[in-house]
MIBA-837941 format. One record per residue (C-alpha): x negated, y, z. Coordinates in steps of 0.1 Angstrom, whole numbers, padded with zeros to 4 digits, always signed. Layout:
% MIBA-837941
XYZ...
% end
This chain:
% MIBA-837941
-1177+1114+1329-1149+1091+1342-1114+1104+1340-1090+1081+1361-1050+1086+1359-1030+1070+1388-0990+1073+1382-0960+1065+1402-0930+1061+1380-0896+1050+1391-0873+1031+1365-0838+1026+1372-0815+0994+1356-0843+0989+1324-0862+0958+1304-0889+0980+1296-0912+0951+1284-0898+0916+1282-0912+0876+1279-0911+0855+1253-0875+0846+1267-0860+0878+1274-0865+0886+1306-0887+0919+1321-0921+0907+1327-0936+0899+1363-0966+0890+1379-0972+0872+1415-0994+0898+1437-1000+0898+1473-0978+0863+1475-0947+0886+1457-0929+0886+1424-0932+0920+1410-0921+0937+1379-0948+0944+1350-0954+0963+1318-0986+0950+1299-1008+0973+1291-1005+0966+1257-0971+0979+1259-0982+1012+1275-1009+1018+1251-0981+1018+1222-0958+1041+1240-0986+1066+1244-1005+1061+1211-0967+1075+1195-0973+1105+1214-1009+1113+1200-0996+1139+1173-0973+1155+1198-0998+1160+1224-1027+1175+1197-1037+1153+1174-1036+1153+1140-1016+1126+1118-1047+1118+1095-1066+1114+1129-1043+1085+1145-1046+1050+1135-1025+1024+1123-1020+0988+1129-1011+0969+1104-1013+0931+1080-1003+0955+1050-1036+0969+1038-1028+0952+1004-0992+0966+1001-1008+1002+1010-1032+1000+0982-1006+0985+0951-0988+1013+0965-1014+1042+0962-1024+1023+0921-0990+1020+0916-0989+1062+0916-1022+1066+0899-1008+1046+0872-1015+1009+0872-0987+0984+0877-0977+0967+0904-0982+0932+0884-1022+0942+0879-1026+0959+0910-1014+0930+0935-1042+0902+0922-1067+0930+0917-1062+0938+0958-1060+0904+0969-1096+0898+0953-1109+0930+0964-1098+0923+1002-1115+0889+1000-1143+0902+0986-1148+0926+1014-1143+0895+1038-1109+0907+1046-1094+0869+1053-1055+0869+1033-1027+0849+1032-1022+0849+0993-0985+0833+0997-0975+0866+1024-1000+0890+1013-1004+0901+1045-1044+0899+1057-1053+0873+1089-1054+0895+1116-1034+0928+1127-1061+0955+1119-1064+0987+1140-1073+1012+1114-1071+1047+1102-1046+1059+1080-1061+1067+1051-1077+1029+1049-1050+1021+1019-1060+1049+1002-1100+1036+1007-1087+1005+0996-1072+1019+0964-1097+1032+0960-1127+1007+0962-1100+0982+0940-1103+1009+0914-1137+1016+0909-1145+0977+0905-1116+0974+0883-1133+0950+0858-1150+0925+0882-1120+0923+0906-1095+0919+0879-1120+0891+0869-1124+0872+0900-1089+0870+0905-1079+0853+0870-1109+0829+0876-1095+0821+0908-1059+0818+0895-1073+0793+0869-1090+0771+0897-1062+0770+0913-1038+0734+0907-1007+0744+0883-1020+0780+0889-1005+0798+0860-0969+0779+0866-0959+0802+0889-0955+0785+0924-0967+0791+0954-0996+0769+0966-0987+0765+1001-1019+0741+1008-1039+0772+0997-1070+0775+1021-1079+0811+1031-1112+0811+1015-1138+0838+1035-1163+0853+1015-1196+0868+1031-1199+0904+1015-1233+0912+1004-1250+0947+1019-1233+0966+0996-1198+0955+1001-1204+0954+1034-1210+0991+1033-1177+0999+1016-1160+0975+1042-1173+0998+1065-1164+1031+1045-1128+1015+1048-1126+1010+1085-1146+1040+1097-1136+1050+1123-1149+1080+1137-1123+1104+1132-1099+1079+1142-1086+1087+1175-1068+1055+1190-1097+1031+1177-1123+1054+1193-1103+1053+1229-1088+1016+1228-1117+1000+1206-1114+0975+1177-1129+0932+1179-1128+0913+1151-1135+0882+1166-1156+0866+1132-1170+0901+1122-1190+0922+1145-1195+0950+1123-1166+0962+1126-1160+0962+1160-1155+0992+1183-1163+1001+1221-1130+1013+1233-1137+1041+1260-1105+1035+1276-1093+1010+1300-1054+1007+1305-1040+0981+1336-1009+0961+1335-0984+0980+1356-0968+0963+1383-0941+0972+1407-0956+0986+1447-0927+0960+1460-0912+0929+1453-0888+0926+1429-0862+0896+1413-0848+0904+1379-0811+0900+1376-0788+0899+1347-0758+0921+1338-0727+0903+1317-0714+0922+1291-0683+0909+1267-0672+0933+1235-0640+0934+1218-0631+0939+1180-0617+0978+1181-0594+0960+1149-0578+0933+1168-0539+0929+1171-0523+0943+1202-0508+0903+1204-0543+0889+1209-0567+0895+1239-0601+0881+1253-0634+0891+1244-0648+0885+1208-0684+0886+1222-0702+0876+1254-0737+0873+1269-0762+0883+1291-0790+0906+1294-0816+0908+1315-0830+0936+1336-0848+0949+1370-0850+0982+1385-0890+0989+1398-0912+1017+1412-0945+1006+1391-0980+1021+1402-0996+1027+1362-1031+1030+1361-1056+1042+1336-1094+1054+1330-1113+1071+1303-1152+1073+1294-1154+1102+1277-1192+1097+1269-1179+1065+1249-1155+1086+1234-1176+1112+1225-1203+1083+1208-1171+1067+1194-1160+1098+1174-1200+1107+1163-1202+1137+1186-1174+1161+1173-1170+1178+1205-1136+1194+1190-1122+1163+1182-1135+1144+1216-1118+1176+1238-1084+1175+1220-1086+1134+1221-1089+1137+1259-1063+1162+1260-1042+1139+1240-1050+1106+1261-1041+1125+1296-1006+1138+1283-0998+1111+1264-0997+1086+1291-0987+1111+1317-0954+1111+1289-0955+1073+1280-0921+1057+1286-0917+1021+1264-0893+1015+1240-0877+0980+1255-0841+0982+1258-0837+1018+1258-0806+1022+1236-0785+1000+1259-0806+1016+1291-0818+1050+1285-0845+1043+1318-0861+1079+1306-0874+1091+1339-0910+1106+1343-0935+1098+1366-0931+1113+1399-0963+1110+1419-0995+1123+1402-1035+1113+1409-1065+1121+1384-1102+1116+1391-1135+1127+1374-1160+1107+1388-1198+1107+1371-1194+1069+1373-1172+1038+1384-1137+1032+1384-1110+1027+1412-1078+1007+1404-1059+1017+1434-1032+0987+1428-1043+0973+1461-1024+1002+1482-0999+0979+1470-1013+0942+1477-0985+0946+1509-0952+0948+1490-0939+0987+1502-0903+0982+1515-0874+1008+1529-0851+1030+1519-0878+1051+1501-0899+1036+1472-0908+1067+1467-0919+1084+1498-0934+1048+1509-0953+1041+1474-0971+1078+1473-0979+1079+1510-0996+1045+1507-1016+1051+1473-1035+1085+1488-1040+1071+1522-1053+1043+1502-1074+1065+1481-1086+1084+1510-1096+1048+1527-1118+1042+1496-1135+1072+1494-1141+1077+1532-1159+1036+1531-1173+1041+1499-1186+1076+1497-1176+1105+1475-1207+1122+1463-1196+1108+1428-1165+1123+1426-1162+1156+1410-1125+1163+1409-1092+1153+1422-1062+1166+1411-1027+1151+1431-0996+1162+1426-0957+1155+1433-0926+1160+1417-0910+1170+1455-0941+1187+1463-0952+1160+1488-0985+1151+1486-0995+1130+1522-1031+1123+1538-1042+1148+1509-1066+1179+1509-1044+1211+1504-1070+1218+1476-1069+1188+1461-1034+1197+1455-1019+1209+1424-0984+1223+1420-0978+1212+1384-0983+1188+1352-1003+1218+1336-1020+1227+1363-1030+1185+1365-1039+1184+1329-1065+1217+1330-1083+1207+1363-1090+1171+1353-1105+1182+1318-1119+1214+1328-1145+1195+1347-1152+1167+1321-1154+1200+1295-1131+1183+1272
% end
């Protein structure tokens, strides 16, 4: 089964998710400039929201370059020092084909893993005590002037195949089937295949349903210890901002999921359960101390379909306009919707579940109508049996 999530959510004065210079993203759609949030941004705000919505800690993932400070760490309280445990890790994470910048310590890539992979680290690193330790004087001998105590910063990240059996306790590391985030937004490890992971869910970029141009405010600030005599700011500058109705959209295979997570049918249902609210609750973190944009989503569509997958952003590809974002933005996305499945057919579709904050739900089946987030939530998974 397919769950589908279509949101309407209305930020005021906010920089929810900015560019490389500052500014809120945007996209050009439909021949306008509209306001955006990568997806990658929404999928952080509601992976934060996993343990509130269900999940266990020790069933979310982290992401993380600091496998090797995770396992020091874990030796470090069983006992060995820091000094033996640091060269000891660094060989064992090359041996496992883990590439590592020796100079940071930090491994090549960002890896999406459980939490207890330091721990499996730790522990890997200790049961091959000897040959690690080993490896990694032999290598500190090879290297030029490599007792003297500088860093080699013409040191190439040497990759080391691992044989079957290393290979094996890479994969004991980065299982992930009790891991909750990499069974529903997957794991690609671009020069290792292995460890790669299907993700079941698909997340869009959200854009705005109208045009928008972002605009700056100008702030000064003034030293509260400055003499009376004295005026004038003693700090200026600019930030930038946009205020946006975004449509959000998001799907989950729950047959993935349930292969992802090896067929624990209590961990799949409260995954699901966890997914829906999550991002039903998501709100990103850009900006929000200066902003507070903490509004909730105010329109409502889910779908369980047996297959496919409708991104309904094209109720939008005309930029909505008038006084009412709103009111505009949610009567165009169902009559949309109802377009779609009128042309296309609905003997797929299983479920819908639409809802409003004001209780207006237009070009809508009264019972296709639900009256709250609860209500939302138990129709869409009561179907999938999640």
């Amino acid at each position: 089964m397919i769950i589908e999530l279509h949101l309407l959510q209305s930020f005021p004065v906010s920089n929810l998710n900015r560019d490389d210079v500052g500014q809120p993203k945007t996209a050009t759609f439909g021949g306008h400039t509209r306001g955006r949030i990568s997806s990658q941004c929404l999928k952080r705000a509601a992976r934060q929201l996993f343990e509130e919505h269900g999940l266990e800690r020790g069933e979310t993932a982290v992401r993380t370059k600091r496998l090797l400070e995770q396992a020091v760490t874990v030796l470090a309280d069983q006992g060995r020092t820091r000094d033996e445990a640091v060269p000891v890790v660094t060989a064992g994470l090359e041996q496992l084909g883990f590439g590592l910048d020796p100079n940071k310590g930090l491994t090549e890539y960002l890896w999406f893993v459980g939490r207890q992979a330091g721990a499996q680290l730790a522990d890997f690193c200790d049961h091959n005590w000897d040959s690690l330790a080993r490896m990694a004087v032999s290598k500190d001998a090879a290297k030029p002037g490599g007792k003297d105590g500088k860093k080699d910063t013409a040191a190439k990240r040497v990759k080391i195949k691992p044989d079957q059996k290393t290979l094996a306790e890479a994969r004991r590391i980065l299982d992930a089937r009790r891991v909750a985030d990499v069974a529903l937004f997957g794991r690609m490890i671009a020069d290792n295949k292995d460890f790669n992971v299907d993700a079941a869910s698909q997340v869009a970029h959200a854009i705005s349903t109208h045009a928008v141009t972002n605009e700056f405010d100008f702030y000064t600030a003034v030293d509260d210890l400055k003499p009376e005599a004295e005026s004038g700011a003693d700090m200026i500058g600019t930030v930038d901002f946009n205020s946006a109705c975004y449509y959000r959209y998001a799907n989950l295979d729950t047959t993935r999921l349930a292969a992802n997570l090896d067929g624990d049918a209590d961990l799949v249902a409260r995954s699901a359960k966890a997914w829906l609210q999550s991002f039903i609750h998501a709100v990103p973190s850009g900006k929000q101390n200066s902003m507070a944009a903490r509004t909730m989503p105010e329109t409502l569509l889910g779908v369980v379909r047996e297959h496919g997958a409708w991104n309904l952003a094209n109720a939008f590809l005309r930029p909505v306009a008038g006084p009412d974002l709103m009111a505009e933005s949610t009567a165009q996305l169902f009559q949309h919707f109802g377009q779609l499945r009128r042309f296309y057919g609905a003997t797929h579709i299983h479920t819908v579940a639409a809802a409003s904050v004001t209780g207006t739900v237009p070009h809508t089946d009264t019972a296709d109508t639900v009256s709250s987030v609860d209500e939302f939530v138990t129709r869409l998974l009561a179907t999938t049996g999640a």
